[in-house]
Structures are given as C-alpha cells and as structure tokens.
N, C-alpha and C positions, 0 to 999 in steps of 0.2 A: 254920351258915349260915342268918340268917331272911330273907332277900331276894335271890329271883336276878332280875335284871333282863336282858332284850335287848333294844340297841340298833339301830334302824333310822327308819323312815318309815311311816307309817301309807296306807293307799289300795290300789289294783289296781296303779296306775302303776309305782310303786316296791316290789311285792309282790316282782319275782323279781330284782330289781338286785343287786350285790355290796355295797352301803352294809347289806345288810339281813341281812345275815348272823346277825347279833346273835340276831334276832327267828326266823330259819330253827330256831334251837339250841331255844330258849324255845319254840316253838310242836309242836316233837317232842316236846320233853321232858312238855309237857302231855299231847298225845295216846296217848304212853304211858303214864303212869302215871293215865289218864282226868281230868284237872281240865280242868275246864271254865274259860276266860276268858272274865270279862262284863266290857262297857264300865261303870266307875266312874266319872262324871263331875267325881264331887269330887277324884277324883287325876288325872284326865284318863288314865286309861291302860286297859288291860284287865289284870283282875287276876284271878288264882285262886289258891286255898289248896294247895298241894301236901299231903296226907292222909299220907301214909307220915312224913312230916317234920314239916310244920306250916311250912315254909317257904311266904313270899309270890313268885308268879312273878308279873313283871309287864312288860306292856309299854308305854311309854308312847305316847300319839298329840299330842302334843304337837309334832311333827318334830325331828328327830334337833339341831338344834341349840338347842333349850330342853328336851332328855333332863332335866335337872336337876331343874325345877320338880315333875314327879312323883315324883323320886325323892326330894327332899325331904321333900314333904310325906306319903309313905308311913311315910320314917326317923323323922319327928315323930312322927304320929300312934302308930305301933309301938313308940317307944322303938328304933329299930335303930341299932348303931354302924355308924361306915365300916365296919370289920376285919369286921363280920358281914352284909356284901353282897358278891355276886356281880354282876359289870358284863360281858355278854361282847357284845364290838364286833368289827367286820372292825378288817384290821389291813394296812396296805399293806407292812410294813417286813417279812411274813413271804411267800412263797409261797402259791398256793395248795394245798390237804393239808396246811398246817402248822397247828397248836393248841399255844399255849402260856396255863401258867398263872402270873401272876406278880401279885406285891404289893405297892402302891403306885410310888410312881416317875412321869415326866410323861407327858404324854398326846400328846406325841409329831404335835400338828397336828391330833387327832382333835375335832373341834366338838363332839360327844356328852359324851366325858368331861371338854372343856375346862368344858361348862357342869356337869356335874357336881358338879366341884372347886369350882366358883366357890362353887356353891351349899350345898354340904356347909361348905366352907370349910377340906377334905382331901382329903389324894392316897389316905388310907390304907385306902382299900375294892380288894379284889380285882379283877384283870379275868382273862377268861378270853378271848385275841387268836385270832382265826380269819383263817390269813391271806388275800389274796385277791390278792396278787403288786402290782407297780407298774408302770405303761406307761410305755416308752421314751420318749413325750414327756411333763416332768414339767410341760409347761405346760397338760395334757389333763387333770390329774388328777379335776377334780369331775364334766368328762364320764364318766370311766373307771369312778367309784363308781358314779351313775346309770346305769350301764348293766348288763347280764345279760352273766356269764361265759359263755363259750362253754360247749360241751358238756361235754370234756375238764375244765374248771375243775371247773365246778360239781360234778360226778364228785367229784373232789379234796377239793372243798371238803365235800360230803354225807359222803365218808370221815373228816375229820377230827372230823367232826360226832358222827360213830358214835363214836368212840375216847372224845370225851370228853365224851360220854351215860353212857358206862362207870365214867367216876369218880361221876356221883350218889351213892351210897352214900358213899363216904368225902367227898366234899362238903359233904354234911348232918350230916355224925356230928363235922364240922372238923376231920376228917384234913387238912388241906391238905397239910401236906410229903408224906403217902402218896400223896395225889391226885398233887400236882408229881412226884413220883418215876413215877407209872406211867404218866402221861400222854407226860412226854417219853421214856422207852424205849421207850416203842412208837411213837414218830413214826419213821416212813420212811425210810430214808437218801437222799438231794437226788444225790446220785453214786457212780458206782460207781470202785471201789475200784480204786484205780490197782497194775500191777506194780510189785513191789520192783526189778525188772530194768531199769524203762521200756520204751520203744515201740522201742528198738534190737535188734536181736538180738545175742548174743555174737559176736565176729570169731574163728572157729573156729579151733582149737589148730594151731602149725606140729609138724610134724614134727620129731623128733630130728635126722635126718639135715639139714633144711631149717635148724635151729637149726646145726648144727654149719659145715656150710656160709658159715653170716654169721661164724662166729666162728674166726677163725684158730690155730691151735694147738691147738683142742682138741679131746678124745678122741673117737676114731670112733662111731657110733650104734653099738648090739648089733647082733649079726649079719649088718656091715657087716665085712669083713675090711680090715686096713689094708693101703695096696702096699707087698711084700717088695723089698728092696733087693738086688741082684744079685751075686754073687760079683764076677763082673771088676768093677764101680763097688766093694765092697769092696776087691777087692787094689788099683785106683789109687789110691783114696783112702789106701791107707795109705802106697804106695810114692812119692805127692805129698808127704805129711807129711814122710814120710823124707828125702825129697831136698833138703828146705830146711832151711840152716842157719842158725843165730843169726843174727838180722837181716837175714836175707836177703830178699828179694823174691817171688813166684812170678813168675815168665816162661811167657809160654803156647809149650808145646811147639811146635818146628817141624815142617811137614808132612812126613811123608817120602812119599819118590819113587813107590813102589810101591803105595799108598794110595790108591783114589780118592775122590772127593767123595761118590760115588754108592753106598758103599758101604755094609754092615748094621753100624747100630749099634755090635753088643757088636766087630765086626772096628776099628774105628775106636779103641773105650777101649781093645781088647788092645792095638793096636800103641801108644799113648798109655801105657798102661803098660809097657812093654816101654823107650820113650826113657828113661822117668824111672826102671827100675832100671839102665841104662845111664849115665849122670850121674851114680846114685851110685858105683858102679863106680869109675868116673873120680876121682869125688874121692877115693876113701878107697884106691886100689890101683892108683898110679901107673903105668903102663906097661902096665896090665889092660884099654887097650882091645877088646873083643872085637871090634870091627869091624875093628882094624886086623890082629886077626890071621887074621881070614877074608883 
C-alpha cells in the first residue's frame, strides 16, 4: 500500500463531525507512528511520508466533495495504482463500532469517493468504511454527517478506529486478505445470541397417572394399584352368562320382596345372583323349583 488517504472536511467546524471520520483514522495513525503532516499546496492536502513503510498519508482540504483532485494528482505524480490506495471514509450503511475493509465496488452516495472514481476513472482502489449508523429520518441525512456523534457513538467509533490501526502492518506489507480476515473477526457482535428454546418456557411434563387418565383403556401408572373385582360381581357375572341361552336376551332381574332399596351393595348382587342361579334351575331341572318347595 503507497497511499493511505482520509476523507473528510478541512476547518475547526467540521473537525469533530461524523463526515470526518476518515481524517479521525489518518490523523492517529500519523501521531503514532510520529509523521508529521504539512500543508502541500501543490496537492492541496496535508501530506506525510510514513517512515516504517514509505507509504504517503494524506489528507486532502480540498472538502470532501472534490476528495479526487488531490488524490489524483498525488497517483500521478507517485506513479500509484487504484489497487495500491487506501481510501478510508465514514460509511452510513454500517453502525457505529463497525470497520470493514473492502475492494473496489460503488460508492454507494458517498461525494468523496463518487469524486474520486470520477477522477481516477476507477472503482478499483481500497476503502477502509468506518461506520457512523443512519438517522431515522433519511431526509436529514447531510445534517446527520455534519454534525458530532454523541458520546456513546463516537466511543464506538474511536473503538473501531483502534481495531483497525491494528492491521497497519499487514496493510503496508499488502496482506489485504490477512488484514480483511483479522479486521472482521474481531468486529463485535451487533446482538446477542438468541436461545435455542426461545422466549417460551417448556409447558412442564404431565404425569403418568394425569397421562393415563385422558387415555381410556390404558395401563395403570407404577405403583398405582388397579381396583380388584369382587368375588359376589365374579360369581354374578358368571351365573349372568349362564343363564342366557342361545339367542336369548338379558332381562333385568325382578326385585324381590324382601330387599330393600336402601340396602349394602354386595346384599343387593347376592340376592341378584342368587334369581339368576334360580332360572337356571328352572330351565334345565323341570319341577326343581326350590321355592316352590319351601
């Protein structure tokens, strides 16, 4: 990389705006590695030699929407291609905290690189996007640039600034894919990570016994006993079966006299069983009625 360039506005006015982002990157990057930027008249911009590299940093003062014409006339002068410039502008279409680095492709409404392009008469020079987010109304936008991120942004933004002060080294050396590869793993994550479960809680397990219950016929939970059937309901039930023959009907026993309504239960089945071994009786042992011989 022989030319890193940042875009912004030249003045006090527009020193601490979001349009100037550009110029924020370039103006660190000098003071740490000590270059000094002087006004150069003849490029219109302020220029210094980066020493470790031999790379030119530059900013232009030109304002941000005739960026081109210094950048021009530096590519001339230098012999520099697109592909070996570095262009790093705000960038509305990312967050603020986001840094991305990407190569060639349009300029996406930005004035700085539209005149760039113009001037170059290519897309194919680097940029390095620092985002600075987009305001809800998108008919505010040129107030939105000229103006200073609030605290929280600018925070944000000085963060991503740091990250990718960090790739200098593989910048200069034209790592690019190394640079693109570390820059964006280390960007932030924007949300936090949703449960596999979602926002529901599970609807807690029923019970065997609760399960068995909806479902008719089927086996009792563990260590539920199932109800035992009674001897007397065994002997009627089989002395019922008995007593009906081939196609016959069941008839509900008649009450007998001595029985009453009020009585217990198992006294009500005995005597119920008790008619119905009497009707067999009857049919099968003609003249065997016991009652008649009491």
């Amino acid at each position: 990389m022989k030319l890193i360039v940042g875009l912004g506005n030249p003045g006090d006015k527009y020193k601490a705006t979001r349009h100037n982002a550009g110029f924020w990157l370039v103006e660190r990057l000098a003071a740490q590695s000590g270059t000094v930027l002087r006004k150069d008249g003849k490029f219109q911009a302020l220029v210094g030699r980066h020493e470790a590299s031999g790379a030119w940093l530059v900013l232009p003062q030109s304002y941000m929407n005739s960026s081109g014409r210094p950048v021009q006339m530096m590519a001339s002068f230098f012999k520099i291609a697109p592909e070996e410039m570095l262009i790093v502008h705000d960038e509305l279409d990312l967050p603020a905290g986001a840094a991305r680095l990407k190569h060639g492709g349009g300029v996406a409404g930005h004035n700085g690189l539209k005149d760039i392009s113009s001037r170059l008469g290519s897309h194919d020079y680097w940029r390095l996007r620092l985002g600075i987010g987009r305001p809800a109304d998108r008919g505010a936008m040129i107030d939105y640039v000229l103006h200073r991120p609030g605290q929280d942004e600018r925070a944000a933004i000085d963060e991503a600034i740091d990250r990718a002060l960090g790739l200098v080294p593989l910048l200069v050396a034209g790592d690019m894919q190394g640079a693109m590869l570390k820059l964006h793993t280390q960007e932030p994550e924007d949300k936090p990570a949703r449960s596999k479960q979602g926002d529901r809680a599970p609807a807690p397990e029923r019970s065997i016994v609760e399960r068995s219950a909806e479902a008719p016929g089927t086996m009792p939970a563990p260590g539920v006993p199932a109800a035992k059937e009674s001897t007397v309901e065994k002997v009627g039930a089989a002395a019922r079966a008995g007593a009906l023959g081939p196609g016959e009907q069941k008839t509900p026993a008649a009450k007998p006299p001595d029985i009453e309504n009020t009585g217990t239960g198992e006294a009500a089945e005995a005597h119920g069983t008790k008619g119905a071994l009497n009707s067999l009786l009857r049919k099968f042992l003609p003249g065997g009625d016991p009652e008649r011989k009491r």
